[in-house]
LUMFIBA-816718 format. One record per atom (N, C-alpha, C, O, CB): y, x, z; residue in one letter. Coordinates in steps of 0.001 Angstrom, whole numbers, plus 500000, padded with zeros to 6 digits. Each point is the difference from the previous one (the first is absolute). Glycine has a CB too. Layout:
BEGIN
YXZA
...
***
This chain:
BEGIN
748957903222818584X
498591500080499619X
499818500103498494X
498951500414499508X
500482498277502520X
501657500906497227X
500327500524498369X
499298500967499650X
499428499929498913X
502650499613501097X
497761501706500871X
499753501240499351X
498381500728500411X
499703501195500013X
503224499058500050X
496062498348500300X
498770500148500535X
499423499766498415X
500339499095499237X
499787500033503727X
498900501965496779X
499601499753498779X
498660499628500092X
499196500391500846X
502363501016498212X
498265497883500105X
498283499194500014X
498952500536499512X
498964499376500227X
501901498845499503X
499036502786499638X
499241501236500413X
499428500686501078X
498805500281500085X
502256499704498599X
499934500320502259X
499718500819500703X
499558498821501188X
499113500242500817X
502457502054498156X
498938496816501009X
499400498618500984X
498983499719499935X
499412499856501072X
502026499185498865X
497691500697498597X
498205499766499945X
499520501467500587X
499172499975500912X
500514498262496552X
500696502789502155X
499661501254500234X
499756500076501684X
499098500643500536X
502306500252497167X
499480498404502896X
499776499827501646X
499207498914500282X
499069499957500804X
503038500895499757X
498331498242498707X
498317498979500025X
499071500807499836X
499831500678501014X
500731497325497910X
498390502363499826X
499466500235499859X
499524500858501035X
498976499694500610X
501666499479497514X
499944501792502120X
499835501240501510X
499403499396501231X
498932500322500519X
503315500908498932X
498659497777500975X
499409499003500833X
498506499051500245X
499312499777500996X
502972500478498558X
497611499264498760X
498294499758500275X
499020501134500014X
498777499961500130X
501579498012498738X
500326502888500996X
499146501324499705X
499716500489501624X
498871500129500472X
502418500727496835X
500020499391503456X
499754500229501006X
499071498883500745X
498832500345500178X
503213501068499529X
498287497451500692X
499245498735500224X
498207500179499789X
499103499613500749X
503362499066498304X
497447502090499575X
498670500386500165X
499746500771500718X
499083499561500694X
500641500003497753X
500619501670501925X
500065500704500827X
499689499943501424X
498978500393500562X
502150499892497838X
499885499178502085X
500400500253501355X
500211498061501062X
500298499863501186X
501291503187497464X
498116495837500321X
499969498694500277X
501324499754500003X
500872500863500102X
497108498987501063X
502242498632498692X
501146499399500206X
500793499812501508X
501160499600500090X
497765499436497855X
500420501244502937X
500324499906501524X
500635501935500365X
501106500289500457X
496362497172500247X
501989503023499108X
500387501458500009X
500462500734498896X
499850501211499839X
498717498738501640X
502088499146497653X
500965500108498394X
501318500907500633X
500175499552501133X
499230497523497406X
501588504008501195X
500955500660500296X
500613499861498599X
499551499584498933X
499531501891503080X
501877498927498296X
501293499980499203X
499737501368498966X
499995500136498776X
501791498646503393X
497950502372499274X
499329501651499420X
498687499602499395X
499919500790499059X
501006500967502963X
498131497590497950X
498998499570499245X
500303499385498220X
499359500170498963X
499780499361503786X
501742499951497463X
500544499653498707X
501362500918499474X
500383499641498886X
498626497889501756X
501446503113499709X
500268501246499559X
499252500900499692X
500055500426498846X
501257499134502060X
498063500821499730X
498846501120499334X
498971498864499147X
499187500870499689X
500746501341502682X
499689496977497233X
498848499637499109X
501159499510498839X
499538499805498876X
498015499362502981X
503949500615498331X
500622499983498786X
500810501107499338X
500445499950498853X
499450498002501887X
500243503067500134X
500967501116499179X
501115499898500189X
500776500765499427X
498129499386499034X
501579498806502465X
501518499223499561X
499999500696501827X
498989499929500698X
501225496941496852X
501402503898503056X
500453500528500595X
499625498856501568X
499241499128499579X
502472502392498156X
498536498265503651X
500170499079500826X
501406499497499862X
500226498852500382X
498021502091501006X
502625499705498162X
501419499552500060X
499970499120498733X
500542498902500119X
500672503246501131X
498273498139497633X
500070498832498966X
498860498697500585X
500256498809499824X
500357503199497858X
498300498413502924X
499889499525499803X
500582498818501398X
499686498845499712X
498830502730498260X
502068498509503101X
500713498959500530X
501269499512499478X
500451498875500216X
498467501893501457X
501605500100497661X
501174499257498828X
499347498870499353X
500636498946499983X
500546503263499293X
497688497817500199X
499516499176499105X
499196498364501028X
499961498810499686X
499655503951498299X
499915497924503153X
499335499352501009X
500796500440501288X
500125501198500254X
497526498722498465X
502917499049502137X
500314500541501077X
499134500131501063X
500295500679500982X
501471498690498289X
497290500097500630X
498788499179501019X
498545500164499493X
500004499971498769X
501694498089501778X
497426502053499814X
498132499736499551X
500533498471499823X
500135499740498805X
497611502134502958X
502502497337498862X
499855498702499528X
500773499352499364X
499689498816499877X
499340501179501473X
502162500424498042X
500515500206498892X
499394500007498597X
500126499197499076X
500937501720502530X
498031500567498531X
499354500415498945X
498187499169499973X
499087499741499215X
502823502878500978X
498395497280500980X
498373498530499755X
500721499196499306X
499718499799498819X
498725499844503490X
502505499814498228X
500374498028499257X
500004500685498664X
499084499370499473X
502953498743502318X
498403502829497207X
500257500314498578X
499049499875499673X
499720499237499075X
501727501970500777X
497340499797501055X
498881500422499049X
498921498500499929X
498859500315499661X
501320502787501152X
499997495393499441X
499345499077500007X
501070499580498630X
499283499433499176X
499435500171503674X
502670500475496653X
500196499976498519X
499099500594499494X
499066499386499483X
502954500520500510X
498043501553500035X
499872500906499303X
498416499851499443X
499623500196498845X
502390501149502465X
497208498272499793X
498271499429499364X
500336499191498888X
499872500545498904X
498698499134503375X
501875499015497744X
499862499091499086X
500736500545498905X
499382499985498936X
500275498180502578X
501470502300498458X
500310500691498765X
498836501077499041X
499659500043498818X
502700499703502621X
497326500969499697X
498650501075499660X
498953499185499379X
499586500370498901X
500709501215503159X
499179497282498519X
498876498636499608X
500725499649498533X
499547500546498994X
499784498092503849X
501376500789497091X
500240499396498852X
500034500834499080X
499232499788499061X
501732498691501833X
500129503024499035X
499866500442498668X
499070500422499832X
499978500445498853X
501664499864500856X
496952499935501075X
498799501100499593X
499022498254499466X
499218499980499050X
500851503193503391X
500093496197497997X
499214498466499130X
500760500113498508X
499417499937498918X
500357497950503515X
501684502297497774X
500508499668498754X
499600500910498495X
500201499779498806X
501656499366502997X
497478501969498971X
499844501088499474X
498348500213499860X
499466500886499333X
502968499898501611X
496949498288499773X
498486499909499575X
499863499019499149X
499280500152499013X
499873500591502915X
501389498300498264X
500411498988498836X
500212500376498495X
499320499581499063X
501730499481502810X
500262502005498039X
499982500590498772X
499066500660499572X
500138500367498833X
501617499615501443X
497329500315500231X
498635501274499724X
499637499323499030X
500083500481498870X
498871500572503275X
500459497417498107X
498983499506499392X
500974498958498838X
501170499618500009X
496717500673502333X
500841499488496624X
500808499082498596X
499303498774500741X
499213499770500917X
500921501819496194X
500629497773501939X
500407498602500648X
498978499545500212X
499723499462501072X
502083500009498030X
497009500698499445X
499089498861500034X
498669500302500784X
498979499313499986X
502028499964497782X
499244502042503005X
498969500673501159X
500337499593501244X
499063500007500797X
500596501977498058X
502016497454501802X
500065500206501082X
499296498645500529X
499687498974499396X
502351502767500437X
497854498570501272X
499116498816500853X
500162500200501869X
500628500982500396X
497230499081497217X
501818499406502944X
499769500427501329X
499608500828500633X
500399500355501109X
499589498393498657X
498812501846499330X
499256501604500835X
501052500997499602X
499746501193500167X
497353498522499504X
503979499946499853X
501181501152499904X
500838499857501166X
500497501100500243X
499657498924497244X
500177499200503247X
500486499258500731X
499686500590501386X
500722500547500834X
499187497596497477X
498509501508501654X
499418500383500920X
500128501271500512X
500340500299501145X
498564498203498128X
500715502458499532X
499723501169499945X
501342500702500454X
500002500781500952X
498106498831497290X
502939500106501098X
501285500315500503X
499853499832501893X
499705500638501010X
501649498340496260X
498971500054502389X
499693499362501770X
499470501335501039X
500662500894500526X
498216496327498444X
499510502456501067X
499770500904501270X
500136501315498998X
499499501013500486X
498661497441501531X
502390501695496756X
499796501754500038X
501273500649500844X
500167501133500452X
498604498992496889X
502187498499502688X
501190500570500378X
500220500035501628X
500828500701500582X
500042498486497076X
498263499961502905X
499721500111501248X
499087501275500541X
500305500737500938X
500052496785498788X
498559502552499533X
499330501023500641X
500504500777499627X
499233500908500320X
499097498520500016X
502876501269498909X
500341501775499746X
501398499750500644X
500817500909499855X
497852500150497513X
501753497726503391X
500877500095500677X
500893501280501051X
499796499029500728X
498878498869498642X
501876502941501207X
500419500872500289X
500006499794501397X
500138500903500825X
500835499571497133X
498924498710502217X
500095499652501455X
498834499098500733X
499461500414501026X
503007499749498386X
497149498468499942X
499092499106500355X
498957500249500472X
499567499568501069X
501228499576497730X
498474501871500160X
498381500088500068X
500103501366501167X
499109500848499956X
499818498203496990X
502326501100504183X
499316500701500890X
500580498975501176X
499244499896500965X
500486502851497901X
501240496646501181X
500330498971500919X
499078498632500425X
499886499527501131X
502199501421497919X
497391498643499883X
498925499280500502X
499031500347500369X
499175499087500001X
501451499918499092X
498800502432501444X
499195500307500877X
500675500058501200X
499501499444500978X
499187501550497523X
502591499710501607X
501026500762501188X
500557498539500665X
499769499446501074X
501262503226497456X
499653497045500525X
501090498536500770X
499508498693498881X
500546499661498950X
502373502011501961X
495937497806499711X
499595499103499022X
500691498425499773X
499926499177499087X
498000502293501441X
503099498583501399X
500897498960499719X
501450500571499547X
500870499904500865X
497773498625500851X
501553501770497646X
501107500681498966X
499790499435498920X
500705499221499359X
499480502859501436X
498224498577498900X
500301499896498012X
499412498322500470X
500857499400499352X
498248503725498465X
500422496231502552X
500118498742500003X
501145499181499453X
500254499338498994X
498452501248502635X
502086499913499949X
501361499100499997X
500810500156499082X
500818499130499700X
499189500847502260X
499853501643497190X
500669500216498438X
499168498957499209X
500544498895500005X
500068503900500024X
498464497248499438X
499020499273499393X
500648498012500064X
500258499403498955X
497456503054502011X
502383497067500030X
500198498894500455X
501594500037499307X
500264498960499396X
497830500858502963X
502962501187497641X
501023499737500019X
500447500466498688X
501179499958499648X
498910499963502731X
499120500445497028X
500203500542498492X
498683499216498980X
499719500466498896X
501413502328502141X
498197496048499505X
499201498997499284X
501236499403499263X
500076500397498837X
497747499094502893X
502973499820498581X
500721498731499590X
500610500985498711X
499762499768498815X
500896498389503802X
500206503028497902X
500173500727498507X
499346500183498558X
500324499856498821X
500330500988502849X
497835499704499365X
499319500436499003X
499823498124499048X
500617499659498992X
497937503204502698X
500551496404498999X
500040498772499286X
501122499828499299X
499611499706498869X
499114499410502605X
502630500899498540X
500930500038499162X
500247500462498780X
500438499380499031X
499907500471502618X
499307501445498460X
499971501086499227X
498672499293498480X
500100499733498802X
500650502545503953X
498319497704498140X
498775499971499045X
500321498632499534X
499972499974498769X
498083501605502388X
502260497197499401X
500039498972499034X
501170499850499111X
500091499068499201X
498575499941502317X
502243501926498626X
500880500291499065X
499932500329498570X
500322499468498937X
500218500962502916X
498710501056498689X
499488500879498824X
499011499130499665X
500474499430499018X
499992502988501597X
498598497183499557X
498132499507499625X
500012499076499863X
498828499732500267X
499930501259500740X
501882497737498642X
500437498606500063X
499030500065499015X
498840499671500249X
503701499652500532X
497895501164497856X
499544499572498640X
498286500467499668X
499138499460499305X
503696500848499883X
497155501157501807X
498398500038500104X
499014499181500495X
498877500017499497X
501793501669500586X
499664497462501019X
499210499324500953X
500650498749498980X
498978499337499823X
500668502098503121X
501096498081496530X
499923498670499008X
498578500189498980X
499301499044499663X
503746500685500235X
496722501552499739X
499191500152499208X
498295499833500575X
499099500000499162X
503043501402499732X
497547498461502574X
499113500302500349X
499472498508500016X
500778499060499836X
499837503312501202X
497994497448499172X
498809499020499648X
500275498992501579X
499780498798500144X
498011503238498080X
502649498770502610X
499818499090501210X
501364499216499952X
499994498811500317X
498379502836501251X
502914499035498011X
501258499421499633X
499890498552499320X
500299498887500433X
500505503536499310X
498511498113498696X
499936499290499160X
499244498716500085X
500198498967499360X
500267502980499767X
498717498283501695X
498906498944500713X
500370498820501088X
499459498979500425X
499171503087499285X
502704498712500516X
500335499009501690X
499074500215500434X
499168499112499813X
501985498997499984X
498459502866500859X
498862499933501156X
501246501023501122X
499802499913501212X
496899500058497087X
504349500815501272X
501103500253500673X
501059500463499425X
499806500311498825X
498923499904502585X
502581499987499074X
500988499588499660X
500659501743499996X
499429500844500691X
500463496107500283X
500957503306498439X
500448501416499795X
500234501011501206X
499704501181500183X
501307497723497913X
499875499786502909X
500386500944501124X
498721500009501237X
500078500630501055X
502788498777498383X
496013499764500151X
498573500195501129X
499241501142499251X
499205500699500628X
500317496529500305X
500755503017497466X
499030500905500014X
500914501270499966X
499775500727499032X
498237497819499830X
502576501705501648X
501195501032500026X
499872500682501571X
499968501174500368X
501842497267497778X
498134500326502565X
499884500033501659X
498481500543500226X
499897501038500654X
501857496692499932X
496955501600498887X
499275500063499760X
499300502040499386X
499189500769500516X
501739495961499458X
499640503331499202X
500283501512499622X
499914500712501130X
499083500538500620X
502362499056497618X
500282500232501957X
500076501515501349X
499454499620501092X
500123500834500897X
502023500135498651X
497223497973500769X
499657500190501406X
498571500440499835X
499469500410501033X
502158497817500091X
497605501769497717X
498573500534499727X
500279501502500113X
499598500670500950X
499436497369497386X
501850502572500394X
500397501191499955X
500339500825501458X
499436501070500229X
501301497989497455X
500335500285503378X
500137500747501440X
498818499715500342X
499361501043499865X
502925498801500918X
496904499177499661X
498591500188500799X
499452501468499700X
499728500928500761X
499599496417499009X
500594502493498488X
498898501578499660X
500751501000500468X
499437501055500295X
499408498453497458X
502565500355502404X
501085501974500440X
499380499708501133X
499195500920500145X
503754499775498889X
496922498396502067X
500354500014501610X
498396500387500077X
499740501097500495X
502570496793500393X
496748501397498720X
498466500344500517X
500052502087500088X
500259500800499101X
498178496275499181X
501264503121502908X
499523501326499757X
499124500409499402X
498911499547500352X
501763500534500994X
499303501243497146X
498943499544499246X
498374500908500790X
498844499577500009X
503249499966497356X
498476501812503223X
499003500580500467X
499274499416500625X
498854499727499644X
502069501667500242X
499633498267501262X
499278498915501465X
499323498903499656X
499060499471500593X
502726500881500802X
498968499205497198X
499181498218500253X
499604500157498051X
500541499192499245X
501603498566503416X
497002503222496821X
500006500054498267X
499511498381499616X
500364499431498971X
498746503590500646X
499977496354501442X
499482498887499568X
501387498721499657X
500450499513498962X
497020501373502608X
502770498986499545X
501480499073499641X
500676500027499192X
500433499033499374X
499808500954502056X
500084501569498352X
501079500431499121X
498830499441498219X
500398499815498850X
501285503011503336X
497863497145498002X
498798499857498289X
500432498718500095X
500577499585498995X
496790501944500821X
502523497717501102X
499851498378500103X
501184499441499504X
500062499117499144X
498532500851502846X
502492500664498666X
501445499528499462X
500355500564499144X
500999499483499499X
499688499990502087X
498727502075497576X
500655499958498640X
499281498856499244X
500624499275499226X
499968503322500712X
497949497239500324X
499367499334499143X
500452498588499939X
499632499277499074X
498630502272501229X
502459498058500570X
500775498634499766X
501443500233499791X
500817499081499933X
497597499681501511X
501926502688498440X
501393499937498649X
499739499940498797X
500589499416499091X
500602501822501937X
497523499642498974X
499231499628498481X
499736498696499322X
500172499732498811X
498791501994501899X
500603497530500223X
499870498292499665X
500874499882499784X
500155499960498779X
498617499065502242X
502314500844499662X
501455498750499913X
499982501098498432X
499322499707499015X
502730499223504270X
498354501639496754X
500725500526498368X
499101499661499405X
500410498965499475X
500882502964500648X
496846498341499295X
499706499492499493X
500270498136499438X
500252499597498864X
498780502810502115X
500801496827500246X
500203498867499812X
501262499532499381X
500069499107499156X
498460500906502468X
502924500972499090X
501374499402499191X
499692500128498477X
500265499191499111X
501580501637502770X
497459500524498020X
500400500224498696X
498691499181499144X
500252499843498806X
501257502741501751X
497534497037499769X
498976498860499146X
499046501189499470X
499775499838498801X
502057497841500187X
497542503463501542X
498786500640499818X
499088500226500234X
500108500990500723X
500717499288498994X
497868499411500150X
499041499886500508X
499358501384500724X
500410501122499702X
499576496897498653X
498976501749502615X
500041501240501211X
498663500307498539X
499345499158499385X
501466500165504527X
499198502117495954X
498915500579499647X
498698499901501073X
499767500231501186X
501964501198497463X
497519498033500050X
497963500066500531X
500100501426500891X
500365500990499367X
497918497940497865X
501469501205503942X
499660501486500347X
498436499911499534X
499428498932499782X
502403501640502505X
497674500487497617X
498296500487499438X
499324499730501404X
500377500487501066X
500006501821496912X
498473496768501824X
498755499952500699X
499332501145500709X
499848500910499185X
499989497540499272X
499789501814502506X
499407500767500509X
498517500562499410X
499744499353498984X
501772499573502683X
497564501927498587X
498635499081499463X
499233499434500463X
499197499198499524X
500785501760499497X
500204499457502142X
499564499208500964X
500280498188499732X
499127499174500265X
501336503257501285X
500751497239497952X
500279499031499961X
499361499341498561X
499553498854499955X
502388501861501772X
498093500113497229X
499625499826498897X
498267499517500216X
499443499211499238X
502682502594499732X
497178498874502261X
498666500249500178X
500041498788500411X
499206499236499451X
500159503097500953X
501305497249500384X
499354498503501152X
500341498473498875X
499441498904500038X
501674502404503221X
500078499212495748X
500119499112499058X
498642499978498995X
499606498920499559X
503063501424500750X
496759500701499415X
498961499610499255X
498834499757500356X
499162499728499140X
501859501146499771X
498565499173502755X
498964499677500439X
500110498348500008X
499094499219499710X
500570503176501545X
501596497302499128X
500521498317500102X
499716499129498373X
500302498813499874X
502079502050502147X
***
């Protein structure tokens, strides 16, 4: 197996969530991920002997994908900007342009679950690794009102609610739970919610009062 190069291995990953969007994880082929990677069927069972082979990798292969693209939103920003809504933002952007997800949780919605469930404990890993020193910095940290790894836990499970809500079908929900990712980050980070503007109506009944 010396002479399997790691190139051409993400290259069949990658093919794979691609197909996955496609065609679902239950009716996933081997010829499906050959044709969405470029890479031959004979390489690519050299490389994979099995679909479930090349499943067990591609649940590495996420968290590797997760971490360096955080590690790499991380670097975007200078130090004394980063905060949680980077965090965030990383988060579901990387879920919703996912290659595979955002068509499986309509198709096989107990799939991306049971991925979801089984790639939490990673992801939590991952992020209190990297973000330790951001979330030390935050108002609710600093406060003891919670502790690094609740507001960490706390995080992604706000962040998956907003990927999983369907946004077409349900726009109201979906407002509700960004608007309480908006809170928690506001609050970690100690900023006050902007005055929204009065109506005039509202302005009107205030000055009749």
């Amino acid at each position: 197996m010396s002479d399997l190069a790691p190139a051409t291995r993400d290259r069949i990953l990658e093919g794979a969530l691609l197909a996955m969007g496609r065609v679902g994880m239950r009716r996933l082929t081997m010829s499906d991920v050959s044709e969405r990677s470029g890479v031959s069927r004979g390489t690519v069972y050299r490389y994979f002997p099995s679909k479930e082979d090349l499943l067990a990798v591609l649940a590495e292969y996420e968290r590797d994908r997760f971490s360096d693209g955080l590690r790499a939103a991380l670097a975007r920003v200078p130090e004394d900007q980063l905060g949680l809504g980077t965090v965030a933002e990383y988060i579901l952007s990387y879920l919703r342009r996912h290659p595979a997800l955002t068509l499986l949780i309509e198709t096989e919605p107990a799939f991306v679950l049971g991925f979801l469930r089984q790639q939490l404990p990673v992801f939590h890993q991952i992020t209190e690794e990297l973000l330790d020193p951001v979330m030390r910095k935050t108002v609710l940290v600093q406060e003891g009102r919670v502790s690094v790894p609740e507001l960490n836990e706390l995080l992604l499970r706000v962040v998956l609610s907003v990927f999983l809500v369907p946004g077409e079908s349900s726009k109201e929900v979906v407002g509700t739970l960004e608007g309480a990712l908006q809170t928690l980050v506001r609050l970690a980070e100690g900023k006050r919610r902007t005055p929204a503007a009065r109506s005039p109506a509202g302005r009107g009944r205030r000055a009749a009062g």
